[in-house]
Backbone bond lengths (Angstrom), bond angles and torsions (degrees), N, CA, C in turn:
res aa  C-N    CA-C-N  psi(-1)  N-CA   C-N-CA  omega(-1)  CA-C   N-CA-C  phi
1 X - - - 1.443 - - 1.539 109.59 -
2 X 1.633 122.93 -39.48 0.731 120.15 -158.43 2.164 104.73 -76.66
3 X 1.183 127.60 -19.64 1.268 144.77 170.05 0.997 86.67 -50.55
4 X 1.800 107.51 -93.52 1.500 120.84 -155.97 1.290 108.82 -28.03
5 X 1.664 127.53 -56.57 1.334 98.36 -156.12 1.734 92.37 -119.63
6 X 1.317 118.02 35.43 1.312 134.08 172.22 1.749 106.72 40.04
7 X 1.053 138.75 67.34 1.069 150.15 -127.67 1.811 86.51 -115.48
8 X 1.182 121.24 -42.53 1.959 109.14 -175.53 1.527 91.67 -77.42
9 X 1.330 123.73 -56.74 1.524 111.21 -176.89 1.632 131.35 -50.30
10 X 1.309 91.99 -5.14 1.628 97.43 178.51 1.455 104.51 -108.16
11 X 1.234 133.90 -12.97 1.218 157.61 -168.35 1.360 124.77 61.31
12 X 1.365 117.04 56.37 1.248 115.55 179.08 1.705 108.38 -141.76
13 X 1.417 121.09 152.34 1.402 114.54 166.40 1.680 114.71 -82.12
14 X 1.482 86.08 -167.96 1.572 116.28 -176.18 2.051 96.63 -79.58
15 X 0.869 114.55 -70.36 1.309 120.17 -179.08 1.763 113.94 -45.84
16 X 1.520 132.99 -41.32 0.845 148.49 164.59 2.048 120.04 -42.80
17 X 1.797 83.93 -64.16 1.905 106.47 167.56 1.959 111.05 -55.07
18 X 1.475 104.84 -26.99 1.404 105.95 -174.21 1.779 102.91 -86.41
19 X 1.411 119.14 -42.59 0.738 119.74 170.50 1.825 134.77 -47.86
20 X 1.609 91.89 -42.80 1.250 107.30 -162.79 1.771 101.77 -89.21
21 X 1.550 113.90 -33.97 1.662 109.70 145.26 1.604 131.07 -42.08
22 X 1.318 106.51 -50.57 1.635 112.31 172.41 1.364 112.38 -55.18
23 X 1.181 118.89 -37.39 1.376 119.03 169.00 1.798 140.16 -65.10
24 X 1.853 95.99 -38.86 1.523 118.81 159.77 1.543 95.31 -64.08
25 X 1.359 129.63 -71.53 1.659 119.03 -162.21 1.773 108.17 -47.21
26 X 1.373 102.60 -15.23 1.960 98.28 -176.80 1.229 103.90 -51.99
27 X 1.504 86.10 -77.24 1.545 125.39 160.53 1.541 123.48 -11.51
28 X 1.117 116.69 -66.21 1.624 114.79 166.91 1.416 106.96 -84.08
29 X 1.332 152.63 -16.26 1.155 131.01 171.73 1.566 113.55 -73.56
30 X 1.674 113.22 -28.46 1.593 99.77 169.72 1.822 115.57 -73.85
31 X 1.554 99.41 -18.90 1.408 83.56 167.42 1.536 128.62 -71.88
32 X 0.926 106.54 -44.53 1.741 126.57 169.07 1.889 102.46 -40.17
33 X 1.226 110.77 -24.64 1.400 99.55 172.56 1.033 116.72 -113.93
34 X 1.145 131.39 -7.97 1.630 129.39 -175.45 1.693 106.57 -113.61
35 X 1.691 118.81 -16.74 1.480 127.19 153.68 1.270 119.93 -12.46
36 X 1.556 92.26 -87.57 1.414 110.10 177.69 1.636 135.37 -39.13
37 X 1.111 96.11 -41.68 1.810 118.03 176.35 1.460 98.22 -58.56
38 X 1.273 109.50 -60.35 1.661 108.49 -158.37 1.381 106.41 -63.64
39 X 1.244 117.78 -47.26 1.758 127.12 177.97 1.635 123.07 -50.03
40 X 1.251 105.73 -50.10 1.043 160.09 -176.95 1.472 109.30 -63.66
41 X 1.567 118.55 -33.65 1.795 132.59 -173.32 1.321 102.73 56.02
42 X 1.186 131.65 3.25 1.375 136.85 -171.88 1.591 110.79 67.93
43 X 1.003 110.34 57.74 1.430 128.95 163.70 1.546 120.07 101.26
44 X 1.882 108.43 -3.91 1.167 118.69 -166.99 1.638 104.85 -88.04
45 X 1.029 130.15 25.19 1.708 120.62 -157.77 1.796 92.36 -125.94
46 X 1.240 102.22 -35.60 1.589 92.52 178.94 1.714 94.81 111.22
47 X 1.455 123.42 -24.77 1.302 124.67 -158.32 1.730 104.69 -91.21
48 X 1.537 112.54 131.34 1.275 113.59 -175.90 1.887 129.03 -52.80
49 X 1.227 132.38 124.52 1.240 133.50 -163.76 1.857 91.60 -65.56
50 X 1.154 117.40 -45.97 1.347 103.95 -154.20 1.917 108.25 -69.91
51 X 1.340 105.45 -50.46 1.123 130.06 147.90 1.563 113.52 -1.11
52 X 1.196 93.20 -92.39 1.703 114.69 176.35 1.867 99.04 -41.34
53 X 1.037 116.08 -77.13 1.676 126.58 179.72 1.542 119.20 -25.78
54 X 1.695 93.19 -55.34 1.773 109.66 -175.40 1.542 106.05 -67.01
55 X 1.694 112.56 -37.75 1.389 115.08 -176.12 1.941 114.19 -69.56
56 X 1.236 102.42 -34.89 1.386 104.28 179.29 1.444 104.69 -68.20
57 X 1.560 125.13 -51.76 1.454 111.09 -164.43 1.546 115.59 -83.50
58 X 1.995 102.56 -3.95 1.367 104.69 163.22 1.341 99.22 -60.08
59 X 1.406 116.80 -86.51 1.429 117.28 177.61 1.829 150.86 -2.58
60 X 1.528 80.46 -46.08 1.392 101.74 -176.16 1.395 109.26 -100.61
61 X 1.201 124.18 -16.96 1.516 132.60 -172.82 2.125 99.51 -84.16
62 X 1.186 108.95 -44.33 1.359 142.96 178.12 1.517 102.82 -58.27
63 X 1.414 120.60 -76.46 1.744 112.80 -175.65 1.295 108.48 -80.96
64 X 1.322 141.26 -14.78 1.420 150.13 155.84 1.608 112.77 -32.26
65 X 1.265 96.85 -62.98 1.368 109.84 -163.20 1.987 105.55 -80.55
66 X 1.472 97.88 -40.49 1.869 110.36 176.79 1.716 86.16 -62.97
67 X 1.314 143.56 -40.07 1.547 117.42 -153.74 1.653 92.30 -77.35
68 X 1.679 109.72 -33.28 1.929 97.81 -153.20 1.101 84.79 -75.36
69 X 1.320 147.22 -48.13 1.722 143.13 -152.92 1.461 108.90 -69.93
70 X 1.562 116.24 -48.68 1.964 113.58 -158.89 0.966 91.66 -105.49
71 X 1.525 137.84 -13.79 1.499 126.05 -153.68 1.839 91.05 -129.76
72 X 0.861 100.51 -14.64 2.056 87.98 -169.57 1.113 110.26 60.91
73 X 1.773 134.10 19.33 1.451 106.45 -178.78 1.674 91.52 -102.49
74 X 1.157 124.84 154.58 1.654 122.71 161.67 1.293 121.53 -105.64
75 X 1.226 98.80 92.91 1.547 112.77 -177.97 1.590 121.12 -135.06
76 X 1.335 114.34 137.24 1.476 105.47 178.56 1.713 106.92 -83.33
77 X 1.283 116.06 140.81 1.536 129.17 -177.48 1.608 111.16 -92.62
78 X 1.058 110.42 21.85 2.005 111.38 -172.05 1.340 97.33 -78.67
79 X 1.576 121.24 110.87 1.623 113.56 148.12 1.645 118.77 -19.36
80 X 1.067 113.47 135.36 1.436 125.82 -172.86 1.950 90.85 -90.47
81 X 1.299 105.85 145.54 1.214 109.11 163.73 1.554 122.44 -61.88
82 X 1.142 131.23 -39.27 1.401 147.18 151.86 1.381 111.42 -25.46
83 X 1.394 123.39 -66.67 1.616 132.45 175.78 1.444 108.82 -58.55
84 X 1.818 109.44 -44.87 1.407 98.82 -173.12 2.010 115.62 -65.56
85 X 1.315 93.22 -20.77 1.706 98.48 -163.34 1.472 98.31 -87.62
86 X 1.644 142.46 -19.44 1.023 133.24 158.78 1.619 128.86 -89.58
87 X 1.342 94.60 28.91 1.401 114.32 -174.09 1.211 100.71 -128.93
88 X 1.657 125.33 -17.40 1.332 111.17 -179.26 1.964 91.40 -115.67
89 X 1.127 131.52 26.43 1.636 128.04 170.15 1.052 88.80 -81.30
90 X 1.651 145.54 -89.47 1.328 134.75 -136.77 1.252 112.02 -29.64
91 X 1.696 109.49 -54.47 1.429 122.88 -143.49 1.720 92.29 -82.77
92 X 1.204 147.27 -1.11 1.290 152.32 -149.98 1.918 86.10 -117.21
93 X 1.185 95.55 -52.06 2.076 94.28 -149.22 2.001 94.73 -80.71
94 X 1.653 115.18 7.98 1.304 108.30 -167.51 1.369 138.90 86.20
95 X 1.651 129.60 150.41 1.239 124.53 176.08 0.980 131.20 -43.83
């Protein structure tokens, strides 16, 4: 493990990377629940809750895992609720 993702040359341990994962999975699991709502208007959009949920943690489960493996970076890829909610103003305030 420690090769693959060269873990002394970057200067960090094994215990540290576990740590600092436990912390990203917080992190995206409150998004994974509060996602949906925002997208979603909380039921006012017409667009399915489960839908929305399954697609984000498809998503995020998916480029998560492609960044640590091809890319070496360790990062979780979950739309931030922040991005999603200024992505859904335009379409709210009109043409």
């Amino acid at each position: 493990m420690d090769r693959f993702f060269r873990l002394r040359e970057n200067g960090t341990g094994i215990r540290t990377e576990i740590m600092a994962g436990l912390t990203t999975f917080m992190t995206m699991a409150y998004i994974l629940a509060v996602n949906p709502d925002v997208l979603t208007g909380f039921g006012k959009t017409g667009m399915d809750w489960y839908a929305v949920f399954l697609a984000t943690a498809l998503a995020g489960g998916i480029f998560t895992i492609a960044m640590g493996l091809f890319v070496n970076f360790p990062d979780g890829e979950v739309d931030t609720v922040r991005s999603n909610d200024q992505s859904r103003h335009p379409s709210r305030l009109g043409p």
